[in-house]
PAROSE-61401 format. One line per 8 residues: number of its first residue (from 1); their letters; for each residue x, y, z of N, C-alpha, C, CB. Coordinates in steps of 0.02 Angstrom, whole numbers, plus 50000, padded with zeros to 5 digits. Glycine has a CB too. Example, Ala and Ser with C-alpha at 12.3 -4.5 7.8 and 13.67 -1.06 7.14 Angstrom:
# PAROSE-61401
1> AS> 50660,49716,50390,50615,49775,50390,50660,49835,50390,50565,49776,50452; 50642,49888,50354,50684,49947,50357,50645,50002,50394,50704,49970,50286
# end
This chain:
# PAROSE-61401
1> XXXXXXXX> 52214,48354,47513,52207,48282,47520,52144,48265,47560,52269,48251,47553; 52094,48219,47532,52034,48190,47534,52081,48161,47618,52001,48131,47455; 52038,48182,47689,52056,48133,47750,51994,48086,47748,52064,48175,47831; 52032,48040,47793,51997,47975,47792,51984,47964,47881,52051,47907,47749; 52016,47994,47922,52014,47996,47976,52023,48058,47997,52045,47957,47997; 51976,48094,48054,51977,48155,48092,51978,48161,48166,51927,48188,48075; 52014,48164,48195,52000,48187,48275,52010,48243,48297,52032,48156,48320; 51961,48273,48339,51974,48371,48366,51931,48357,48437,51918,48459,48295
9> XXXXXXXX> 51996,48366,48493,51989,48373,48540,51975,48323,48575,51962,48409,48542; 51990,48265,48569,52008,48183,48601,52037,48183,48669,52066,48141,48557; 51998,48190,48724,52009,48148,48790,51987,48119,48802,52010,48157,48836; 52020,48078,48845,52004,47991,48894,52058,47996,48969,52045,47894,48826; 52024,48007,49020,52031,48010,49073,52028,47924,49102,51981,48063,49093; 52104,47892,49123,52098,47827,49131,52151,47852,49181,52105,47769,49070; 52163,47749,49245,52185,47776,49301,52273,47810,49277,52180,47708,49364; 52287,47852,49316,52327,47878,49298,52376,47902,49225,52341,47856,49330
17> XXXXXXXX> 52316,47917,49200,52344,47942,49123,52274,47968,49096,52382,47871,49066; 52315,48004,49055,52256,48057,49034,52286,48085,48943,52257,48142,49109; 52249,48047,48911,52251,48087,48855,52216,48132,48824,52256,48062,48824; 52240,48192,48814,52241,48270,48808,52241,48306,48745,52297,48295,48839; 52178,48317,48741,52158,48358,48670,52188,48324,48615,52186,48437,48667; 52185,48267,48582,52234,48254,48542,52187,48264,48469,52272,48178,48560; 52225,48305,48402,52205,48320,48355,52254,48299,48310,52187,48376,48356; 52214,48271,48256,52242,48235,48206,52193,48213,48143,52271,48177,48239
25> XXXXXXXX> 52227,48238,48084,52203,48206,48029,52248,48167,47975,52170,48253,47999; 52203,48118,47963,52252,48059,47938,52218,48050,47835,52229,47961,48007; 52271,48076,47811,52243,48081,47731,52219,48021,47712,52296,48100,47676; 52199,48022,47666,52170,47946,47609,52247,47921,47572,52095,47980,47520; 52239,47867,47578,52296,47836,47527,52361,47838,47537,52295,47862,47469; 52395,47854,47624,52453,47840,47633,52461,47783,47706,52488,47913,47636; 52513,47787,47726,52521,47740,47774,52569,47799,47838,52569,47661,47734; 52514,47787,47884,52534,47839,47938,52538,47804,48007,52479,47901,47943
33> XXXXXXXX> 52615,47817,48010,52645,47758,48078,52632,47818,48153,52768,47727,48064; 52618,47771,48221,52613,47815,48264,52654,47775,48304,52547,47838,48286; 52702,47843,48348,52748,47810,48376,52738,47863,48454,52826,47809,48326; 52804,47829,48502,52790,47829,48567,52826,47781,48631,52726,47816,48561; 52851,47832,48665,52837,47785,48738,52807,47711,48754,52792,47821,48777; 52818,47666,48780,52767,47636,48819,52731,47679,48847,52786,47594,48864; 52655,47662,48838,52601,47701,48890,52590,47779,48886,52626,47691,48966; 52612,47790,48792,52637,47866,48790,52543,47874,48771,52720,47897,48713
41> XXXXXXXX> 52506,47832,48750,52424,47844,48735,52405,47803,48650,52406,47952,48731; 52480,47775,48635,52454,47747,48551,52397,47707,48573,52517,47691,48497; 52402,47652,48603,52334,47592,48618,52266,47642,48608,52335,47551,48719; 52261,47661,48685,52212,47707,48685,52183,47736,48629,52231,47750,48716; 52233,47755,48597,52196,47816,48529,52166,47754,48513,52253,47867,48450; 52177,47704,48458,52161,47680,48413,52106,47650,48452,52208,47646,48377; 52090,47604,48534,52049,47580,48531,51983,47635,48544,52064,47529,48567; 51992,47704,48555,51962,47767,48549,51924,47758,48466,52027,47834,48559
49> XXXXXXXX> 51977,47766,48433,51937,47747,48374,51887,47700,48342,51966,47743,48347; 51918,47637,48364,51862,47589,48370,51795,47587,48403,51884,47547,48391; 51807,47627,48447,51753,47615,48489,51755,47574,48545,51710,47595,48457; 51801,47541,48544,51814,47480,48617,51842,47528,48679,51890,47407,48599; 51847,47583,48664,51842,47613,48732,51789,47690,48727,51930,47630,48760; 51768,47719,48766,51708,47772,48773,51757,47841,48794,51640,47746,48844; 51762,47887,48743,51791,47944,48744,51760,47977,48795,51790,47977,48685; 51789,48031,48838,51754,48092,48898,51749,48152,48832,51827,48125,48988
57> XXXXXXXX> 51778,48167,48787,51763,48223,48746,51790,48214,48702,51773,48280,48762; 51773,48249,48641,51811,48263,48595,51774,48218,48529,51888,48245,48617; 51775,48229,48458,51743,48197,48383,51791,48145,48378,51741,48251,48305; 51759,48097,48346,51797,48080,48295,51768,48059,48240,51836,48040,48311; 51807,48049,48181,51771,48050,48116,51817,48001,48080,51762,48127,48078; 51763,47973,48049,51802,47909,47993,51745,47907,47932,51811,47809,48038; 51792,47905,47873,51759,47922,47822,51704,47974,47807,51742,47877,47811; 51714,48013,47854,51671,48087,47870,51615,48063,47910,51638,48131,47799
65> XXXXXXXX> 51617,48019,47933,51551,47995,47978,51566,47986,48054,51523,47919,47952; 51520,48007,48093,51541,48022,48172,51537,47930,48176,51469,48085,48237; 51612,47918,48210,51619,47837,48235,51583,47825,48277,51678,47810,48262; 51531,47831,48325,51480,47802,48356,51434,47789,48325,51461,47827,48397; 51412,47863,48273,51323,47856,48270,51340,47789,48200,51260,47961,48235; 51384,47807,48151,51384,47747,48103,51430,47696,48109,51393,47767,48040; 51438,47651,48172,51482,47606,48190,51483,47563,48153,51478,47584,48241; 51436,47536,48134,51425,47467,48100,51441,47486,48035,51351,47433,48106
73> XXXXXXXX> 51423,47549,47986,51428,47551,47926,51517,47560,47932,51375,47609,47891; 51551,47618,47971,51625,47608,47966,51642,47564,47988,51664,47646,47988; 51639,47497,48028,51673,47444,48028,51684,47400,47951,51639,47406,48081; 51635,47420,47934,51623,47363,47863,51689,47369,47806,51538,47388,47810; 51731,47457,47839,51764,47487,47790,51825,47482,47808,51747,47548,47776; 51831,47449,47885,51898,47422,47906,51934,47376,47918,51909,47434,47935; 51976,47359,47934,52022,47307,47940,52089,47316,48008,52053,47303,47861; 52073,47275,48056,52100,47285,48108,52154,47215,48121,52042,47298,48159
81> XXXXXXXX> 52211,47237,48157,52260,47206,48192,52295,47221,48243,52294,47194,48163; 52277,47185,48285,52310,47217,48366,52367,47140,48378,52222,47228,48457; 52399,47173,48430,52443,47130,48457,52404,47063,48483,52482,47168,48511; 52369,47065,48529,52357,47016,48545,52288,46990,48524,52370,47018,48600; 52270,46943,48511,52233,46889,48486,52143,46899,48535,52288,46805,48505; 52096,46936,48457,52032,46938,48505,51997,46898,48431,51993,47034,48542; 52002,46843,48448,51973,46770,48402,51951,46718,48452,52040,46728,48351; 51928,46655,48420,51905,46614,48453,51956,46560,48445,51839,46602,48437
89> XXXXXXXX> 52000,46563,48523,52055,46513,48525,52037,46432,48503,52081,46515,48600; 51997,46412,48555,51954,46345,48559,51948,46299,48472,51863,46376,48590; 51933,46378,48444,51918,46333,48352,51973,46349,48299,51835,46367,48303; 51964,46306,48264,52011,46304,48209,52022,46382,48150,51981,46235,48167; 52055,46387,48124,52067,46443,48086,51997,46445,48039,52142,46437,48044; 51982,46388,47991,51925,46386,47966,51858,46394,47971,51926,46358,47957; 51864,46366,48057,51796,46384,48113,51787,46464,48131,51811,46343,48198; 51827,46494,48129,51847,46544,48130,51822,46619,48069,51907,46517,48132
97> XXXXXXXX> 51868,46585,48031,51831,46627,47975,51739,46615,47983,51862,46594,47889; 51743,46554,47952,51665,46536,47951,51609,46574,48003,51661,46458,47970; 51617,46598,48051,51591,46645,48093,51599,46708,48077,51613,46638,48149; 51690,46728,48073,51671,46811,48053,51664,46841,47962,51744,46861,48091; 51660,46783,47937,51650,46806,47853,51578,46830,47859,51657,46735,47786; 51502,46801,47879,51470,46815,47855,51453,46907,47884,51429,46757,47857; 51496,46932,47954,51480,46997,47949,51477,47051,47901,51507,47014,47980; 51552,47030,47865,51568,47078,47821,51529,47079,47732,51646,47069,47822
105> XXXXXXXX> 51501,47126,47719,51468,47134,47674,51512,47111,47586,51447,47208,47692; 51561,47123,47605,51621,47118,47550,51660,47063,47551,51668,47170,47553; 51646,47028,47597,51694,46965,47602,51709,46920,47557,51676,46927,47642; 51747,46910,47520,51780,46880,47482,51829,46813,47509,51811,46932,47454; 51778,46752,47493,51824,46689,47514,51893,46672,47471,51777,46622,47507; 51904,46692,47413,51949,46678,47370,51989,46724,47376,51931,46669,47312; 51973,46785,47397,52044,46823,47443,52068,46794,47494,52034,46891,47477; 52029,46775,47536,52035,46720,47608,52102,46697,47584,51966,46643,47620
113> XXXXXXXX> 52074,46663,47562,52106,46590,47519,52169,46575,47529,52107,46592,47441; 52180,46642,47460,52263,46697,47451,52295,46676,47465,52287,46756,47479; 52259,46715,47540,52334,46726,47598,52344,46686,47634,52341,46778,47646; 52277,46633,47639,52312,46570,47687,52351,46532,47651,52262,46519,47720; 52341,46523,47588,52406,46491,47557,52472,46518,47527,52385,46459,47510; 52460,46589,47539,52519,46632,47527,52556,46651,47612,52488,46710,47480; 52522,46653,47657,52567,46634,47729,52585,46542,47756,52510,46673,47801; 52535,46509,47718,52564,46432,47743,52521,46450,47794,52654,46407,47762
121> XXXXXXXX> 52446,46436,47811,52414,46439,47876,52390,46388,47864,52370,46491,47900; 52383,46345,47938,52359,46272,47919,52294,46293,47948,52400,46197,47954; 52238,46276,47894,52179,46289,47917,52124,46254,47978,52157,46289,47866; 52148,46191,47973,52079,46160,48032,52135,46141,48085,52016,46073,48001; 52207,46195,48115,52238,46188,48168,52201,46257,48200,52319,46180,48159; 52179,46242,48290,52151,46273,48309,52230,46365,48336,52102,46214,48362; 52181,46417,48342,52203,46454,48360,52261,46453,48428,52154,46481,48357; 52236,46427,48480,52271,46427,48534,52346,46377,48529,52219,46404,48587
129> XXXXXXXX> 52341,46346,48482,52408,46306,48452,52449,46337,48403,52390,46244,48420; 52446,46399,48395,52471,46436,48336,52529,46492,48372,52399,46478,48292; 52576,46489,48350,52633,46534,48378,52616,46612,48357,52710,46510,48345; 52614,46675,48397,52604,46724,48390,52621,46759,48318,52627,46743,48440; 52674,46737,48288,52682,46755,48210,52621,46711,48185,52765,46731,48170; 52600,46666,48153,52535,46641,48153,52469,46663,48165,52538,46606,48184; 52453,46694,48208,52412,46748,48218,52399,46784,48197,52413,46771,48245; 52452,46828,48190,52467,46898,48168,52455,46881,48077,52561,46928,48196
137> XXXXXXXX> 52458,46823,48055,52456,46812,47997,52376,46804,47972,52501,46756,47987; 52363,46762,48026,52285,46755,48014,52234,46828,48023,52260,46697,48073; 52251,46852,48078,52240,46912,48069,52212,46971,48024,52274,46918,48075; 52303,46959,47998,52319,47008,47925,52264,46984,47877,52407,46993,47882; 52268,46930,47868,52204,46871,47799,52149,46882,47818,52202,46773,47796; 52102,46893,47876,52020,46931,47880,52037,46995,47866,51973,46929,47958; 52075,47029,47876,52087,47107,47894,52086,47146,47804,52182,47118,47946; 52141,47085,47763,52134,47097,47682,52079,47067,47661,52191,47069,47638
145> XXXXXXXX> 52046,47020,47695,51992,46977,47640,51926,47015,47620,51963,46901,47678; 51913,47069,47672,51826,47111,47652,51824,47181,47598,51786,47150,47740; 51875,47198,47581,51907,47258,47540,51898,47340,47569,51870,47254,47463; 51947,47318,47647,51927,47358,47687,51975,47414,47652,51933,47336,47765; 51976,47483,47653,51982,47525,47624,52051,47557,47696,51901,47559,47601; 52015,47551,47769,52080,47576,47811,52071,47510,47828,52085,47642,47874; 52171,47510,47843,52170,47465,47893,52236,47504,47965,52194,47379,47848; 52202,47458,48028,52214,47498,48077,52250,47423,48122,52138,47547,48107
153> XXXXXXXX> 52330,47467,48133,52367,47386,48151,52394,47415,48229,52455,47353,48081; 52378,47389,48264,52415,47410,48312,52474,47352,48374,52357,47446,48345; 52545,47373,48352,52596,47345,48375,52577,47262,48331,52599,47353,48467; 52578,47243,48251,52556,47195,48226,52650,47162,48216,52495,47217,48156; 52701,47202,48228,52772,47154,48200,52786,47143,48271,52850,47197,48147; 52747,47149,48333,52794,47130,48382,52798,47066,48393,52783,47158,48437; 52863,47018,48409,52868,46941,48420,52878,46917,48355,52803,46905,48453; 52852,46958,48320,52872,46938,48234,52940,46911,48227,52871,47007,48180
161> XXXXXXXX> 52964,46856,48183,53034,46855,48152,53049,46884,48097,53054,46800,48140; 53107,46901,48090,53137,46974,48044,53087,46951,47987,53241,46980,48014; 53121,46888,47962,53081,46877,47880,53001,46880,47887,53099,46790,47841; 52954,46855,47925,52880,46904,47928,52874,46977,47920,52849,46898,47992; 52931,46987,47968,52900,47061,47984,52893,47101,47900,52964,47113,48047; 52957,47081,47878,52994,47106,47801,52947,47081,47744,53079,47066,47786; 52903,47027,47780,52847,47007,47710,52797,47024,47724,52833,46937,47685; 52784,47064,47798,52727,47103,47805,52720,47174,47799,52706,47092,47856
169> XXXXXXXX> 52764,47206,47782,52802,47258,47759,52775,47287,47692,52870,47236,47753; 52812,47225,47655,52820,47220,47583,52729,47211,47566,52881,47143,47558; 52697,47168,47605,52618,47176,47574,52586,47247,47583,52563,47123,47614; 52605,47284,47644,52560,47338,47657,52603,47391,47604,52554,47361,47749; 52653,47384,47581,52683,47410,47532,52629,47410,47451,52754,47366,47532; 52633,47354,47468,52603,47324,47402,52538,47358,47392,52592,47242,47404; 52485,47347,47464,52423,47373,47435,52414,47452,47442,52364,47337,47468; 52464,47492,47456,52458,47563,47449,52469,47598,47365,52516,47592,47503
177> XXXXXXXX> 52476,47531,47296,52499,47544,47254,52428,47553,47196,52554,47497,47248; 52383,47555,47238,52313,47591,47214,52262,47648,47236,52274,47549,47212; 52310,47662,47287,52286,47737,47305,52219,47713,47345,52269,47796,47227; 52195,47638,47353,52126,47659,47371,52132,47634,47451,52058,47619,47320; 52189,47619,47485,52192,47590,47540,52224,47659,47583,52234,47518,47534; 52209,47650,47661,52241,47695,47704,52264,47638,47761,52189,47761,47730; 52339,47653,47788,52357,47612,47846,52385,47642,47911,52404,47567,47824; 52366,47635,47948,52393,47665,48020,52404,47617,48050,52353,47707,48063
185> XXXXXXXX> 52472,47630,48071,52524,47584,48091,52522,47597,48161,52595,47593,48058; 52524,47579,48212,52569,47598,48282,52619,47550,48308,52523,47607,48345; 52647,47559,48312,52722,47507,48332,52800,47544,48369,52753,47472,48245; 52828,47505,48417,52879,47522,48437,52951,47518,48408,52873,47500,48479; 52928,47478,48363,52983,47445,48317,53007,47489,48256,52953,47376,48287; 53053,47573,48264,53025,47616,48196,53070,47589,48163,53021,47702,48188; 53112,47560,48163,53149,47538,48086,53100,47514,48046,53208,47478,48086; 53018,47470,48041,52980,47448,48022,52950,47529,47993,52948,47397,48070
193> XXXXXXXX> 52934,47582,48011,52917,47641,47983,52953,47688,47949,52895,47668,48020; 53016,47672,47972,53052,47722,47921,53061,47673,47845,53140,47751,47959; 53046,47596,47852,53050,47585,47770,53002,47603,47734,53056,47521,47749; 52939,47618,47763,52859,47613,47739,52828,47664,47753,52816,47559,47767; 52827,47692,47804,52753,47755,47815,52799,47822,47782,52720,47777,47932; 52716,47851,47777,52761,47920,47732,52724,47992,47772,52736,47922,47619; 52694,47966,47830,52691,48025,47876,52711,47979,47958,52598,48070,47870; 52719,48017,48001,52731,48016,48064,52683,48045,48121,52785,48043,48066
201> XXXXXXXX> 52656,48004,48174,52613,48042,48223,52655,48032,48306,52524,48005,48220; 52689,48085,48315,52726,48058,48398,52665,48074,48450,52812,48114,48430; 52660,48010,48484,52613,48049,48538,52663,48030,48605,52518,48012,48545; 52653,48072,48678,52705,48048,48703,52655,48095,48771,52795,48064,48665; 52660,48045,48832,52615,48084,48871,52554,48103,48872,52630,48124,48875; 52500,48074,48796,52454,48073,48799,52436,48131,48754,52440,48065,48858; 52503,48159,48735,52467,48228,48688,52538,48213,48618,52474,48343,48749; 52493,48228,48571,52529,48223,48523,52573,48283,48492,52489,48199,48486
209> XXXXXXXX> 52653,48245,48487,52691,48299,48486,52718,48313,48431,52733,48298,48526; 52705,48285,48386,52698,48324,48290,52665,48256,48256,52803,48349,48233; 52637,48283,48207,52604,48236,48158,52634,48270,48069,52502,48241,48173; 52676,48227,48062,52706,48263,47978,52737,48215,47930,52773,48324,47986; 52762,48248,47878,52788,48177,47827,52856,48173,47866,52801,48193,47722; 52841,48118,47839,52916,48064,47863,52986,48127,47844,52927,47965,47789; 52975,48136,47771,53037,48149,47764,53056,48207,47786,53054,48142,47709; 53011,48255,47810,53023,48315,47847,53032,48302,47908,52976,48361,47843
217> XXXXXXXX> 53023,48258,47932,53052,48245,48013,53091,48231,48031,53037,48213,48048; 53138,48178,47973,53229,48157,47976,53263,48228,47943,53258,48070,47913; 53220,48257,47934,53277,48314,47892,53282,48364,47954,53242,48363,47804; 53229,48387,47996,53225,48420,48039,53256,48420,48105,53180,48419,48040; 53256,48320,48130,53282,48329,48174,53366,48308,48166,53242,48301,48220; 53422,48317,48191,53480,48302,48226,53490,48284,48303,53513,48351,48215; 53543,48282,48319,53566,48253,48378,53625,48287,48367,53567,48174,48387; 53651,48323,48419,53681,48363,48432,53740,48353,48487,53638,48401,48441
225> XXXXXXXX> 53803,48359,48478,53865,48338,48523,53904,48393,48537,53911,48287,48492; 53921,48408,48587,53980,48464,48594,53999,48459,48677,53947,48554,48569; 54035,48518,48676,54067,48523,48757,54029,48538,48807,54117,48571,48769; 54024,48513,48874,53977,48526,48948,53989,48610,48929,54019,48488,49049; 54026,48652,48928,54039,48720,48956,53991,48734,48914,54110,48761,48955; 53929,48746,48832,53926,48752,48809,53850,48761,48840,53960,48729,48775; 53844,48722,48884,53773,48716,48913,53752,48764,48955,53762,48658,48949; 53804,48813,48982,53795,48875,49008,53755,48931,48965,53861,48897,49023
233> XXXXXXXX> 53742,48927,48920,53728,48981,48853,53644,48950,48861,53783,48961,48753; 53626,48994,48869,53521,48975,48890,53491,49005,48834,53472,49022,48975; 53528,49013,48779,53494,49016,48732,53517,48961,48677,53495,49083,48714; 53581,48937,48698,53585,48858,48653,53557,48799,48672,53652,48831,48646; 53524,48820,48724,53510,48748,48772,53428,48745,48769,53543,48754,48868; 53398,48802,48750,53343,48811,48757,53324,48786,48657,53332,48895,48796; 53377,48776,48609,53350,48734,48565,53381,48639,48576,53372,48773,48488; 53376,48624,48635,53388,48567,48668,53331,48538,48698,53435,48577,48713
241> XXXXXXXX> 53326,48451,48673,53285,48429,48701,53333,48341,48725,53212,48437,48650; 53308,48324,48808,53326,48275,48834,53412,48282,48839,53295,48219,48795; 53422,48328,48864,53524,48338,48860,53538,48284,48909,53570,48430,48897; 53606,48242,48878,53650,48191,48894,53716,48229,48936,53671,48150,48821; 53744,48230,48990,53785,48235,48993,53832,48161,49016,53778,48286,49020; 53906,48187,48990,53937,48133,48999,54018,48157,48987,53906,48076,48950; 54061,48106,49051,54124,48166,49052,54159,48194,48989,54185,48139,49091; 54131,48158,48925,54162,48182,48870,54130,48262,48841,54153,48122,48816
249> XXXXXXXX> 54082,48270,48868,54030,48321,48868,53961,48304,48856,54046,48365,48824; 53920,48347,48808,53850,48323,48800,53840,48297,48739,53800,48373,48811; 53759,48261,48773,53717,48245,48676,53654,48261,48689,53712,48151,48635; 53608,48285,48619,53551,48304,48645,53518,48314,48580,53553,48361,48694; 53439,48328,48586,53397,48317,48502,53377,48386,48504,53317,48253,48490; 53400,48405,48445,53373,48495,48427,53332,48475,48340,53476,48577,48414; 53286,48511,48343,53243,48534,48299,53264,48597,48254,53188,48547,48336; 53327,48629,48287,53323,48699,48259,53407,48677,48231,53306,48780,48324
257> XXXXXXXX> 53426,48633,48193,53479,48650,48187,53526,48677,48127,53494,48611,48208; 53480,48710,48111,53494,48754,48070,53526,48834,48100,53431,48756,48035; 53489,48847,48152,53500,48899,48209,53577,48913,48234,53459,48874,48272; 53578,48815,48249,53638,48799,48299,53676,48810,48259,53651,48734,48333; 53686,48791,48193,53761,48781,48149,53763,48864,48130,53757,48716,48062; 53722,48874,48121,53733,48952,48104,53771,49012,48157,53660,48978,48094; 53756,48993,48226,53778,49009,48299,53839,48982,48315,53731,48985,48351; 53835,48926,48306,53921,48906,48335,53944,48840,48291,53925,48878,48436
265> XXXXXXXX> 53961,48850,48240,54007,48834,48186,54015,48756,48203,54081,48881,48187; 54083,48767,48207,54123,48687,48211,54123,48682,48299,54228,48685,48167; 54093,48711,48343,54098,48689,48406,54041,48645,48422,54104,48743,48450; 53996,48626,48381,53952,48541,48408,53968,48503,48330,53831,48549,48430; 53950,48435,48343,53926,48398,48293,53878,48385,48286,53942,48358,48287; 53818,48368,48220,53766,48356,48223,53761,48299,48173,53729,48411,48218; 53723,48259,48203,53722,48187,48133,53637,48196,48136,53762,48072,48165; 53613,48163,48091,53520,48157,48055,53509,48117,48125,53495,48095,47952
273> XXXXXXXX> 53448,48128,48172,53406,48074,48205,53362,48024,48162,53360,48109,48250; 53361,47973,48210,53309,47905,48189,53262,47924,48226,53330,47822,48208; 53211,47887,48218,53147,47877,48238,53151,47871,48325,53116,47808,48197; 53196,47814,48339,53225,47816,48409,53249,47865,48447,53267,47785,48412; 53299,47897,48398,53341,47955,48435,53264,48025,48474,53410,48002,48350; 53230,48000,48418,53175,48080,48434,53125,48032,48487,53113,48126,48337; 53109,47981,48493,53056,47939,48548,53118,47940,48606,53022,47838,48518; 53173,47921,48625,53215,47932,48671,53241,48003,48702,53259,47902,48650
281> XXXXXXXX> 53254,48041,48646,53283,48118,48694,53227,48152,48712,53334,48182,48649; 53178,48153,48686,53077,48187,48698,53078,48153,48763,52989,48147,48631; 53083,48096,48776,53068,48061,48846,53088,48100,48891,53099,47996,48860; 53162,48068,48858,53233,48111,48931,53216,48152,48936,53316,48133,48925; 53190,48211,48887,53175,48282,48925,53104,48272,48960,53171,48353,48867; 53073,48238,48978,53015,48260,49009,53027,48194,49067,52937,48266,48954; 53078,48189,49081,53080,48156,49149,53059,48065,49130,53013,48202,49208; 53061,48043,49059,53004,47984,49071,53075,47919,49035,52899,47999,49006
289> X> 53112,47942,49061,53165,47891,49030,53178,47825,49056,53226,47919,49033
# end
């Protein structure tokens, strides 16, 4: 698979946090959610990528081109959404565009258009009067209007109401149905990724702790239940991550449980983990709960 994004050997030394060698390649033509902690390093990466913050080491590569030396030519090829609002509050949505259309080389007003009349955006109401779903909409409408090829969203459903989030979903759905778009998602919200992305990147502590397809990661992990006495055995505990105890006994996220059922039968239960279960017991085990 043709990548569209490369990083080898990514640090950023900030006050108290430090993200650590992080390597990752992100293919052409799927939608790759990154998940995490608060403060586990998602922000960071992506504004790493952009360029809005200055790496201490490490490449990175977009569209095979080093992101500094061809900034301007890979911006032209992206499409960005962050949580919070870096527009010009003061002017109207229209005032707005009208400033950042003429950057983009591809800009298309009749895509514009679209989506302001396919989200209901009232155009000559200024930004700073617009409720955070509103935003996030306007946003989304520069971000589709230049025929940016990635687009790069970071935490874009938070504050969202269900029915946005579900019709913003359904579009990034939509434009992955030509193979020529790539989306990287970061969000806390994974029920929003397990309907849509079809790989996974955990970063957690600043180092990333698997990057794979979706569906190999619910198959892999479980959550695991059985008796306290059971926790004496340092070789069952050692395929344990973030152990629960509780007077009924324990719970805890194993990777290997294939191992476990094979080892001790009907003495645990194991049900499939969510997206949550593996961002929560990863924590617990490293103290960050």
């Amino acid at each position: 698979m043709e990548p569209i994004l490369e990083i080898n050997g990514l640090n950023k030394q900030l006050d108290g946090f430090h993200l650590q060698d992080v390597n990752l390649v992100v293919p052409k033509g799927y939608i790759i959610g990154i998940i995490g902690p608060n403060g586990a390093g998602k922000t960071t990466t992506i504004k790493l990528i952009m360029n809005l913050l200055r790496k201490d080491s490490g490449e990175i590569s977009v569209f095979g081109q080093d992101h500094i030396q061809f900034e301007k030519e890979i911006k032209q090829r992206i499409g960005f959404v962050y949580d919070e609002n870096h527009f010009y509050e003061q002017l109207s949505i229209d005032e707005n565009r009208r400033i950042i259309a003429p950057f983009y080389e591809n800009w298309d007003n009749q895509v514009f258009h679209d989506y302001v009349k396919k989200f209901d955006l009232p155009l000559r109401k200024k930004l700073k009067d617009l409720s955070h779903g509103m935003k996030t909409k306007f946003a989304l409408a520069l971000a589709l209007s230049h025929q940016a090829e990635l687009i790069i969203m970071d935490e874009p459903t938070s504050g969202l109401d269900p029915v946005f989030r579900r019709e913003l979903l359904d579009i990034l759905a939509g434009l992955m149905q030509d193979d020529k778009h790539t989306v990287i998602f970061s969000t806390h919200i994974t029920s929003d990724l397990e309907r849509i992305a079809d790989y996974i990147c955990f970063i957690n502590q600043g180092q990333v702790v698997f990057c794979d397809i979706m569906d190999n990661i619910l198959e892999k992990y479980r959550v695991v239940k059985g008796e306290r006495a059971m926790l004496a055995n340092q070789t069952f505990t050692a395929m344990l991550s973030g152990v629960i105890v509780n007077q009924y006994g324990f719970e805890a996220l194993t990777g290997q449980s294939t191992n476990i059922q094979k080892s001790f039968k009907d003495r645990v239960m194991m049900e499939k983990a969510t997206l949550d279960d593996i961002i929560l017991y990863t924590a617990r085990g490293n103290g960050n709960a």
